[in-house]
Structures are given as C-alpha cells and as structure tokens.
N, C-alpha and C positions, 0 to 999 in steps of 0.2 A: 371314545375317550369321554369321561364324564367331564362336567364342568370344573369341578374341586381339583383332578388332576389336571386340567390345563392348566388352573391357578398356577396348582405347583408347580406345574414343567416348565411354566414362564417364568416364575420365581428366582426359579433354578438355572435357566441360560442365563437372564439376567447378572445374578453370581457371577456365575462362569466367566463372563466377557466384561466384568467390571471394570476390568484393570485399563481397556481398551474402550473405556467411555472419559467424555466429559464429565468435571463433576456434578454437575447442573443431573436433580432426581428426575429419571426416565418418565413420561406417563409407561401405561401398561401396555401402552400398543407400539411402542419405542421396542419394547421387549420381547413382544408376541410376535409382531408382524412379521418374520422371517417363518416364522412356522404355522401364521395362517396363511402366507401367500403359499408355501409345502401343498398345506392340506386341502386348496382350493384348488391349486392344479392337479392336485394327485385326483381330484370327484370327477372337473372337468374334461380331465383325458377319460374317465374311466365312464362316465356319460356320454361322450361326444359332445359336450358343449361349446359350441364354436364361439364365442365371444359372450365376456361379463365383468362388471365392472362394480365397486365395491365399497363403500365409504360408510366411518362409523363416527360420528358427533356424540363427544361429552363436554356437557352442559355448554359451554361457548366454544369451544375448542372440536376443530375434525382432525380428530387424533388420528385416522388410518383415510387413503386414498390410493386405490390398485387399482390397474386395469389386468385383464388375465383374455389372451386368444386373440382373433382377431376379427376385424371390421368387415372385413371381405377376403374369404377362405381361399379363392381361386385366383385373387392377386398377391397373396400373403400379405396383405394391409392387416397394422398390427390396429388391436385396437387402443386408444390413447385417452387420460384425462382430457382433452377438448373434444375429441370425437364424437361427432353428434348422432345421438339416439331417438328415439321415437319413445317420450314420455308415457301414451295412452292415457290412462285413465287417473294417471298418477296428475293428472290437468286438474281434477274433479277438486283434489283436496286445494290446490293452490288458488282456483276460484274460490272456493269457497272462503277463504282465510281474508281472500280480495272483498267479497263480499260483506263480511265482515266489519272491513275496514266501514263501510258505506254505513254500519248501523251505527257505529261510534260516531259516525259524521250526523247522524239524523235525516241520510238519506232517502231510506230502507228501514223498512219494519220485520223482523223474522215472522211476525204473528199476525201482521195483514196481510189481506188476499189481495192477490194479483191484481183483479179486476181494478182497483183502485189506482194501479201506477200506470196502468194500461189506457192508450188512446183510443176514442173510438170514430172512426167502425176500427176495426180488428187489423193488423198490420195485415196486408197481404200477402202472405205465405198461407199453399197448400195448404200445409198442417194445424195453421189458424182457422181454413175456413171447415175443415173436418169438425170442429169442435166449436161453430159460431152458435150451432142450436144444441148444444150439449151446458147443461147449467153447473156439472161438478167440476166445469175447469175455475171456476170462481170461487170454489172453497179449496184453490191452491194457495199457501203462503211459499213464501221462502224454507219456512222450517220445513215445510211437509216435502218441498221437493227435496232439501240438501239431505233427509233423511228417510229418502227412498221410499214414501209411503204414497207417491201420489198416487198408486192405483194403474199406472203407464207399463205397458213393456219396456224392455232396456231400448228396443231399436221400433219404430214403426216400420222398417220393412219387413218386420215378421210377424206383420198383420196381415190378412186376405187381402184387402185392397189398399195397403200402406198408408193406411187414417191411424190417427192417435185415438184409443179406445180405451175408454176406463172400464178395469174388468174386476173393480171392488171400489166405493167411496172413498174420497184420498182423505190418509190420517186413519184406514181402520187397519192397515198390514205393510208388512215391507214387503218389496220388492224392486228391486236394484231397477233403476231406469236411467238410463243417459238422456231419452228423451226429456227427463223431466229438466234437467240441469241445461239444457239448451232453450228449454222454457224461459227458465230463470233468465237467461242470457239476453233472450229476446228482449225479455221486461225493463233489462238495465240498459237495452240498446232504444227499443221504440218508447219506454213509459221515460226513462231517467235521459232518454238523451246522451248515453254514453257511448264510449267506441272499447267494447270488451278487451281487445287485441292492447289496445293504447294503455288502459287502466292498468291490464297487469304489468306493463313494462314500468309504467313511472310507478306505479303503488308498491312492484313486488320484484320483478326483476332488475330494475337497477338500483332502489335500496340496497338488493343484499347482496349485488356485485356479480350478474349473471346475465354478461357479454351474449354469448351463447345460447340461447335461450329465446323462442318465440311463439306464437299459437300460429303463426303463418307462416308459411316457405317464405327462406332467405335465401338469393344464389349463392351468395359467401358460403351458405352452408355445406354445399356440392364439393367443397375441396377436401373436407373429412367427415364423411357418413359413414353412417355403420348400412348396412347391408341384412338383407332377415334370414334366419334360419326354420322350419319347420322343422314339427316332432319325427319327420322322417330324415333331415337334414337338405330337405331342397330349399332352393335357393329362391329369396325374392328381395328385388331391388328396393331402398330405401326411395318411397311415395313422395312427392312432393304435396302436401296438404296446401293449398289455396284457402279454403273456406276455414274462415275463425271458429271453432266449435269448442266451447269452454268446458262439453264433454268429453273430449282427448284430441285435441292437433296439436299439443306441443311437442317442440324437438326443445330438444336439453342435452348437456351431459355429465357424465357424473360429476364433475368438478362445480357445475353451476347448482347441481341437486344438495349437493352436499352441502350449499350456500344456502340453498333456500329452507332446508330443514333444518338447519343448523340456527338459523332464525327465527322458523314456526313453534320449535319445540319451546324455544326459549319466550315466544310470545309478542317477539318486538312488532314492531309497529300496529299492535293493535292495544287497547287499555285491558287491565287485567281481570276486568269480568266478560269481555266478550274472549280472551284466551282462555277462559274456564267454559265458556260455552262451546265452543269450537269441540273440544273433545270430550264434553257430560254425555254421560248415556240417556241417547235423546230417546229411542224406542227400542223395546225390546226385539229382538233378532233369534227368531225361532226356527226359522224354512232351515232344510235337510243341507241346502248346497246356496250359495252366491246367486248360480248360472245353471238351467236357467230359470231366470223367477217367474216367467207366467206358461202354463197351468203352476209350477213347482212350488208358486208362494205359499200354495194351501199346504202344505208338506210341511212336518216336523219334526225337531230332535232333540231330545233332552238334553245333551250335550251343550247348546246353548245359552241355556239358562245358569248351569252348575258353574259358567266363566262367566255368565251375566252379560253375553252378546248383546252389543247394541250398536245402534247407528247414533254415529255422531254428524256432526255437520260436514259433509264430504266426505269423513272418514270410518273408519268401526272401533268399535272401543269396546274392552272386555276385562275382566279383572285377572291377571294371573298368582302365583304362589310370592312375587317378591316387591309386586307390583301392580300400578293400574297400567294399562297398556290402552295404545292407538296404532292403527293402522293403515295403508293403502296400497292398494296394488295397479298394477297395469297389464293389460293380456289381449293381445291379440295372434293369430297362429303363428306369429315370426317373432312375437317378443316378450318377454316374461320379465315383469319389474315389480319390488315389493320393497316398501317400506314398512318396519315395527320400530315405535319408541313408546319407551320406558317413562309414563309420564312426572313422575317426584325424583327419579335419577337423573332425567334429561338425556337420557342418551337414545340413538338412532342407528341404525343400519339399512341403509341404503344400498339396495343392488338393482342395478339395469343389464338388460340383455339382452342381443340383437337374436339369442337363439333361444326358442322358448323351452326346451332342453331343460334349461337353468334350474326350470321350477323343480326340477327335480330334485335338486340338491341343495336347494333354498331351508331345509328344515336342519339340514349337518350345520350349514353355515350360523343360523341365527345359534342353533346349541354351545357352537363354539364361541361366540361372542357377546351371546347374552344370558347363556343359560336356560335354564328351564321358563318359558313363558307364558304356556298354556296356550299358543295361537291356535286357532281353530282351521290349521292344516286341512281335516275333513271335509270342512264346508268350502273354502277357498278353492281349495285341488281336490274335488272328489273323486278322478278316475286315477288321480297320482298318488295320492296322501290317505284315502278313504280309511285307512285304519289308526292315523293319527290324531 
C-alpha cells in the first residue's frame, strides 16, 4: 500500500466511524491506529517476530503507543508499555544529547582534545594503558568520538590482543566505534568528576518522566523483562548489565522511549544552537555498511552521498525527498531497535524488540507511518535490506 492510499484509507474509516466519536478533531493516529496495529500483526505472524513494541511522536504529542507479542514465548508473557527492554545502542544517542547538556554548561568543549580534561598519570584501566605510548589518543575530541571518526574498532575484543588500536588518524574517516563513546564516558567520569549512570537520570531520565529506565541493572526490573529472540528464534534470557557503559547498558521501555524522544526531537532541555548541533551533518558517511567498520571503513557507496549520509552527534542524519531526517538504532543478536525522525516535522517512530526478527519488517513499518524517507536500509541491514 503506497503512503497516499493510506492517507485515504484513514480518511475514509475516519468518515465511517464519525458518528461514533467525540466531537473533539481526531489526531491521524486516533484514526489509523486500528489498521496499523492489523498490519503490524499481520508482518509479525508472517515473520515470526516474537515481541515489538511501537511509538510515534508528533511535535509534543505521542500520538500512537502499541505493544504487539510477547516478553517471554514459553510462558506466554505478553509484552507490555512498561516492560523492560534492552536499549543497546539506542544509549549512544541519549549520551550524547547528555553530553551536550555539559557544553551549554561550559563544562566540555566538542573541539578540545581529551588529553586536556584528563588526569595524569592515565586512569588505570587496561585499555588506558594500551594507548599511554600511542600520541593519536590526544587528537580525540568529543566531536570526533560522538561522530565515529576516532579511528577505533566498534569493540576492542576484535582486536588480536584486545588493546585499543587506531587503524587510521582520528577525524580522517568514519567508522562506528562504541569503544570510542566509552572513552568519552571515562573522560566525563575520571577528567569532569562525574557519575555517567547519575547524570543521565537527573539530566534526562527524570526530566522527561522515565521511571523505567537505567544504564544499570535494577532488581525491580526482573518482574517485567522482556526475554531475547535470535534470527533462528532461540531463546536468550534478558542480561542483567552491572557495568555503566554509556555505549549500550540501558534497559528502557517503550513507554519511557517514547518520553525521551519525544523530548530530544523537540530539543528541550538543551539551548537551541547545541539542538541544531546534535543533528547537523557533522561527517560525511560513505563505507558500504554500518557493521563492520574496520577493515569495511575503507569501502564505499554512492548511495551515500546522493541522501548526504552523515554522522551526527550519537546519531546519522541524512536528507530525504520531504525531509531532513536523524536516526538511531540498537542491535544485538536477540534485539532489534530503531529510531527515525523527521527533523522540521518533529515526528519519530520508535520501535524496540526483544526479537531481532523485527528488523525485518522495520522498512513496511516506517513506509506506513512516514512514508517515503530515503533511510539508508542497505547500509544499516545489509544482509536484510541490501537492495533497499
């Protein structure tokens, strides 16, 4: 179904059921949402996706909030708006916004290198002392890490001896690194004296009203987890994360996500030149695929450029046919979570999912609800989406 005809087809129930509304004028999702919850369950049975959950933000307002399947297949635990998920990497963008907050403060420079917030000798960690005689961790800023350029693999255990290895001068190419962004973390923990875990609760999670929500295992959270699915559908229990990693340890769920984006888009609690920074296309974004970036970073595709891919602060941003667009995802083998919003519309679609499955059908879904956006499907999911 193209996007014009859903228009119409929501139009048109709309009509139909008038007589049987309030007269208070519907939003669009008052009117739609009977027939995307249809079309959602109709992919999910027809996929096998065991549990996903669904929320779309216009401008202040989260006009739609569904859960669809369930938390845990083998006890028929449905899954539920508080049900807690496994964020991933969807963490990166909410530091980041956190981070932010810190430059408006005058705490943090995007444009100064680390070495300046840093105490010395070197905090003691491993991965500090791998890089004490290495001089390009000192031309890291904040901008270079939150914009994936620092030169790092995504994970140092997929290094030979699991040291942090710069395998191009940071600031000359992308390459997605989570290592980098726990850098950053260090810096705001050992240079600024901060407690990462604490910042985002009082700076971001309880502004914008998200109970639920932690970078750290909470027990409370054991009475509704969701449970992980792989792409063959075996089963793996929901982790309890101990260690703070402002790379992906948050548990959320959709009801607290749909809070927090519902706030980021719209820019609150940061001043309106660092919400224009957060999502400007900070570097161009040319590699073939996301994952994985090193040897892959030297790899490229036209396709990039013609949407104007770029890394933003935490997130990717790209221009489509109605719109400037931002994005971010979460992925690990049991969980598949993606956000896209629409930056001059304000609107967002938020989906989390305990079964990575999802991703499959993540491309019907945004079509139905945003239309045409030009996401870069191919790079994101290239063994799923490669010819989108």
């Amino acid at each position: 179904m193209t996007w014009a005809n859903f228009i119409i087809l929501a139009f048109t129930l709309g009509l139909l059921s008038g007589c049987e509304k309030s007269p208070a004028t519907p939003s669009k999702f008052e009117i739609s949402s009977k027939e995307l919850d249809q079309k959602v369950s109709e992919m999910m049975e027809s996929n096998d996706v065991k549990g996903l959950a669904v929320a779309i933000i216009d401008n202040d307002e989260i006009s739609y909030l569904q859960t669809f399947g369930y938390r845990n297949v083998e006890n028929q635990l449905p899954l539920e708006e508080d049900t807690i998920m496994y964020g991933a990497s969807l963490t990166k963008a909410a530091f980041a916004y956190m981070v932010l907050q810190l430059v408006d403060e005058g705490r943090i420079d995007l444009d100064v290198t680390i070495d300046n917030y840093l105490p010395r000798p070197l905090p003691e960690y491993d991965w500090w002392r791998s890089l004490d005689d290495n001089e390009e961790w000192k031309q890291l800023t904040p901008r270079i890490i939150l914009t994936h350029t620092t030169g790092l693999n995504n994970l140092r255990y997929f290094e030979p001896e699991r040291n942090l290895t710069f395998h191009f001068p940071p600031g000359e190419a992308y390459a997605y690194s989570g290592e980098g962004i726990n850098i950053l973390q260090s810096v705001l923990e050992e240079g600024l004296g901060l407690n990462v875990k604490e910042e985002m609760r009082s700076r971001l999670f309880d502004p914008f009203g998200m109970p639920n929500t932690s970078l750290q295992w909470r027990e409370d959270f054991a009475e509704n987890l969701a449970d992980g699915y792989a792409m063959d559908g075996s089963f793996e229990p929901h982790d309890e994360r101990s260690h703070v990693s402002a790379s992906g340890s948050m548990d959320t769920t959709i009801s607290d996500q749909a809070k927090l984006w519902r706030g980021m888009v719209n820019g609150e609690l940061l001043s309106s030149e660092m919400r224009r920074e957060w999502n400007r296309p900070g570097f161009p974004v040319r590699t073939s695929q996301k994952f994985p970036t090193i040897p892959m970073s030297g790899t490229s595709d036209s396709r990039g450029e013609k949407i104007n891919l770029a890394a933003g602060l935490g997130i990717e941003t790209w221009s489509g046919p109605n719109d400037s667009y931002f994005a971010k995802g979460g992925h690990n083998d049991w969980t598949g979570n993606l956000v896209i919003c629409a930056d001059r519309q304000k609107r967002c679609v938020v989906m989390l999912a305990n079964s990575v499955r999802a991703e499959i059908i993540f491309p019907q879904i945004i079509e139905m609800t945003m239309g045409d956006t030009a996401y870069p499907w191919w790079w994101t999911y290239p063994s799923l989406h490669g010819d989108l």
